[in-house]
N, C-alpha and C positions, 0 to 999 in steps of 0.2 A: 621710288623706294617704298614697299611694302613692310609692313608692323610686321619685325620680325617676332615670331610668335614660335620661333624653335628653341631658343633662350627661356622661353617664359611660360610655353606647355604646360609643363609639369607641375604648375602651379594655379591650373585651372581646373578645376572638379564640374563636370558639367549637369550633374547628376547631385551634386549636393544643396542644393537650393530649393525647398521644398514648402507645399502649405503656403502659400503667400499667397500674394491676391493678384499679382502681378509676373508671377515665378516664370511663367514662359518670356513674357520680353524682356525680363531681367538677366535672364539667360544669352538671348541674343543678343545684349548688348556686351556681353562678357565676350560673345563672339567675334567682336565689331574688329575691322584692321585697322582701326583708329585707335591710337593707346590711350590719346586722351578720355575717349567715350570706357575704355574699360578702367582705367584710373579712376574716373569719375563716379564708374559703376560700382568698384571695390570700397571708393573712401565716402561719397556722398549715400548709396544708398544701401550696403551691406556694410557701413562701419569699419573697414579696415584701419587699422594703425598706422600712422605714418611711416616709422621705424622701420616695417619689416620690409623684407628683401624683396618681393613683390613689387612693392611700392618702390623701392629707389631702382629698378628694371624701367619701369613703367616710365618713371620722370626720365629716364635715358634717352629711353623709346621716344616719347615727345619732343624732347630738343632734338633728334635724329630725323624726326617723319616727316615726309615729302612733304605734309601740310604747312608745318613751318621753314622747311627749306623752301618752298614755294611763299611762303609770305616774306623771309628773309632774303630775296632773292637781288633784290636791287638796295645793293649797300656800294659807299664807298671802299675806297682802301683803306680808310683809319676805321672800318664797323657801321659808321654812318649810314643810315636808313635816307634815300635819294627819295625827295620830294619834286611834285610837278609846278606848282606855285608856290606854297607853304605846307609848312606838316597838318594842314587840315583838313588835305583833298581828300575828299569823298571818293574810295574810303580805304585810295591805297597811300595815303600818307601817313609820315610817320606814327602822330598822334594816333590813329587806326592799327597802324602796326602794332602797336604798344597795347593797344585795349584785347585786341584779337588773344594776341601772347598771355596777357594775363586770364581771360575766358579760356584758353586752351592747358592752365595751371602751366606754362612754361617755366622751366628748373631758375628756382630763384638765384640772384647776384650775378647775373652775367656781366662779366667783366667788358667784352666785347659791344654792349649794349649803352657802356658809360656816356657814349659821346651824343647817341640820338638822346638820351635821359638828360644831358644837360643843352640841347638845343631845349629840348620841350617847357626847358622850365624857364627857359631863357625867353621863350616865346610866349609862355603864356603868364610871364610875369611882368611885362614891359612896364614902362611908366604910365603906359594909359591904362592901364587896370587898378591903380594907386590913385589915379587923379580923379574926379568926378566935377560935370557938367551940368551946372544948373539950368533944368531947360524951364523957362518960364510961359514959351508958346510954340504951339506945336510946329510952328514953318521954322523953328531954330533946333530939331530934333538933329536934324542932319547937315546943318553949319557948322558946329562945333565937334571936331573929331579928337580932340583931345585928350578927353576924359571919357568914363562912363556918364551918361546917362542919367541924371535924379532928378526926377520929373513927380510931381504933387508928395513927395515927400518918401516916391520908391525909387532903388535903383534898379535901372535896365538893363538885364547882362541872361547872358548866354550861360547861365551857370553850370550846366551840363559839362561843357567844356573842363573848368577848371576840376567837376566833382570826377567826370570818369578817369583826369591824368591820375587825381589824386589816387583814387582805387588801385588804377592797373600800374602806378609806378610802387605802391607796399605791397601790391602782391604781388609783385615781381620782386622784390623785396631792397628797393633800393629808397634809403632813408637818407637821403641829401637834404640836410637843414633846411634848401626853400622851398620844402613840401610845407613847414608850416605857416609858408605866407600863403600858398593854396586854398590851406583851412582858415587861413583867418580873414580873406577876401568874402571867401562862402559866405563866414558868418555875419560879416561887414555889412553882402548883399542882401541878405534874408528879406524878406516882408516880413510885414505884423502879423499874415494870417498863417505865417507859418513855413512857405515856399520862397519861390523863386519864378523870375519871369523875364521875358526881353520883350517885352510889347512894349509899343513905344506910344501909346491912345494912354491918354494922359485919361483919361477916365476908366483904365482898366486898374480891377482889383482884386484879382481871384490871381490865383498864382497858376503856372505851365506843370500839368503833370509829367509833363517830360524834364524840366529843367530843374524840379523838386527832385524826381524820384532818382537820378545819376546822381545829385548833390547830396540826399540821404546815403548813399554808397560808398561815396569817399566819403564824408563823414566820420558813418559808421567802420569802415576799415581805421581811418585814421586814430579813431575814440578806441581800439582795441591794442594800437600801440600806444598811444597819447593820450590815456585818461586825462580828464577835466572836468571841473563843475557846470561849466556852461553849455557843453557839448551835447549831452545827453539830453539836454531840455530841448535846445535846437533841432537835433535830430526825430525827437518825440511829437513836436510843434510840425514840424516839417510833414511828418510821417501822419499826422492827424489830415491833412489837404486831403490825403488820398483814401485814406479808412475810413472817412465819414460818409465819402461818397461810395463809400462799399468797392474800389478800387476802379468802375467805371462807368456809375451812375451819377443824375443830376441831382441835385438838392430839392429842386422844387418838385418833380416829379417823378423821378429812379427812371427815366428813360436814358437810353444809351448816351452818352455825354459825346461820343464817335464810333462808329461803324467799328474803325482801323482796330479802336481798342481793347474789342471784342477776338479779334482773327490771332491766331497767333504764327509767331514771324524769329526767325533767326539767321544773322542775327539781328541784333534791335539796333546797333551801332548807337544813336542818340532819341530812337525813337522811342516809345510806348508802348505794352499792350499789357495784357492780362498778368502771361506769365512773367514778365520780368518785374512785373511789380511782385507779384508772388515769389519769385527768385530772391528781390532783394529783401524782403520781411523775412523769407524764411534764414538770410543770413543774419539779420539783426534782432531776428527772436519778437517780431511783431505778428509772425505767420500766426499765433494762437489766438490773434485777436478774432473775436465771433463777428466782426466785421468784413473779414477776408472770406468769410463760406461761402457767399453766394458766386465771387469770383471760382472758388475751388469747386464748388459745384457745377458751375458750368466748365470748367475745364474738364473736369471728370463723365462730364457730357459728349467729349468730343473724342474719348476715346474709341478706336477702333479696335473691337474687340481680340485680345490674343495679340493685337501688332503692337500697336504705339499711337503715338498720335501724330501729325499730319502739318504738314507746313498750311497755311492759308492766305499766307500772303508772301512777297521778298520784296527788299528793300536797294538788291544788287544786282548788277552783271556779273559778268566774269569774262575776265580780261588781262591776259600779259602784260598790256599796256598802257601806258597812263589814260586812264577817259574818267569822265563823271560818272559816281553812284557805280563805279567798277570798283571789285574785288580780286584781286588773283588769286583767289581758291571758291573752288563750291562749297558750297553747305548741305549739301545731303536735296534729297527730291522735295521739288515744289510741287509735287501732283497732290491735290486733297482729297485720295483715294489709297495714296502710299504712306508709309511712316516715315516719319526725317527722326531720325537716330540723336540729332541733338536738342530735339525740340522733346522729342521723348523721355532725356535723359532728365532733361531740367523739370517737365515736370513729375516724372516720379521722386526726383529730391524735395520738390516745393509740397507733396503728396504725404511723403514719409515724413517730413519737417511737421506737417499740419498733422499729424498723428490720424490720417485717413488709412493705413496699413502698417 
């Protein structure tokens, strides 16, 4: 099924976008047969209204489009999103289901969506995420499967996990009361320096910019429904890991802290790079820290002129059926000579966010 664009023609001016710095591939992305990508292009970097008729077309368009019939595709009869081991398979299980859906603004409250939303929470609230394991030496890290993990006075967790359910289940916008044991797990795991981490080397102390930067995310979503006092310092503390290191340099010497986190990649599923850190600041309004330039400048480095910018790495296959690190849709070209349309869209929002155009 192709983005029906006979409905929705008459509401694209191809010729009115003018003077900008970016005006031709803003253009083409208005083009795009992906509704998401032109949704994204009307509300994230020309400002459109939610409200207007445009927009609730668009949202149609999306819950309609082969991309997410193709991600919805392996449901039960009660709606149930069918998992191969558990909803954590890489990366077509549920929990993936659910993160894609919301990166793709999928039309909030789907009713049909209740039952995979109360497995996820059912799963990732068990009682071992409540319980915690004093490990006192390292050969008892993996005896005790009980609990999490507290080991020289951190706990060891996967926080990622909990912080992206948190995100993609409010913006999908379902507010089921055990979203708040979510956030208050996050906040429970935190470190002192600010993040989060699953290393289990009882001498590690620097916290995972992967398992920070998902956990600042749902955070920061949740703190937009769920104001609190403690929240915004947590998310601030959090968000310090990553901007002090100028979002992918080292402390001791500003050398690349990882290769990986230089390339940029869509999508990022639980991983890391430049622009999703830049993604998630420019939602929580951290993107204007003079700390994020040097990341935005080298982004703005990798543009290919008049097109976009270019995938540099993936993280997926693609595949109808269940296998590891498989996706059931593509993401646009991994050639780094072509522009990927979703890699381009995010960072002209992360671009516009930082008042670069």
């Amino acid at each position: 099924m192709i983005f029906n664009r006979n409905k929705f023609e008459n509401f694209i001016n191809f010729t009115v976008i003018n003077k900008m710095k970016y005006d031709i591939i803003i253009n083409e992305l208005l083009k795009s047969n992906e509704p998401t990508i032109v949704y994204k292009t009307f509300v994230n970097i020309l400002g459109e209204d939610f409200p207007s008729k445009k927009i609730k077309i668009l949202k149609n368009e999306i819950k309609n489009s082969a991309r997410v019939k193709k991600l919805l595709s392996n449901r039960d009869n009660t709606g149930k999103i069918k998992n191969c081991k558990n909803v954590y398979d890489k990366w077509q299980g549920s929990h993936w289901i659910m993160i894609l859906l919301a990166e793709l603004d999928y039309p909030e409250n789907d009713k049909t969506l209740l039952s995979t939303v109360d497995e996820l929470l059912n799963f990732w609230l068990k009682d071992y995420y409540f319980n915690e394991v004093l490990i006192k030496k390292p050969s008892d890290v993996f005896k005790d499967k009980t609990g999490v993990p507290f080991i020289n006075g951190k706990y060891r967790r996967c926080a990622s996990q909990q912080g992206n359910l948190l995100y993609a289940l409010l913006k999908l916008g379902f507010h089921d009361k055990r979203i708040h044991n979510l956030a208050e797990l996050l906040l429970k795991w935190q470190w002192d320096d600010g993040g989060w981490n699953c290393d289990k080397n009882p001498d590690a102390k620097v916290s995972s910019f992967v398992h920070t930067l998902w956990s600042i995310r749902g955070l920061s979503y949740y703190n937009k429904f769920y104001p609190s006092k403690k929240i915004p310092s947590a998310i601030k503390n959090a968000s310090e890991v990553i901007l002090k290191r100028k979002l992918y340099k080292r402390l001791s010497d500003n050398s690349f802290i990882r290769e990986e986190f230089i390339k940029l990649h869509y999508p990022l599923y639980w991983h890391y790079d430049i622009l999703g850190a830049l993604k998630v600041f420019s939602e929580n309004g951290f993107i204007t820290d003079n700390r994020c330039n040097d990341a935005l400048d080298l982004l703005e480095s990798k543009l290919i002129i008049d097109k976009g910018w270019a995938s540099e790495g993936s993280y997926y296959k693609t595949s109808e059926k269940f296998c590891h690190n498989c996706d059931y849709v593509s993401w646009g070209s991994n050639s780094k000579k072509i522009p990927n349309e979703w890699i381009t869209l995010d960072a002209l929002y992360v671009l516009k966010s930082a008042g670069r155009f």
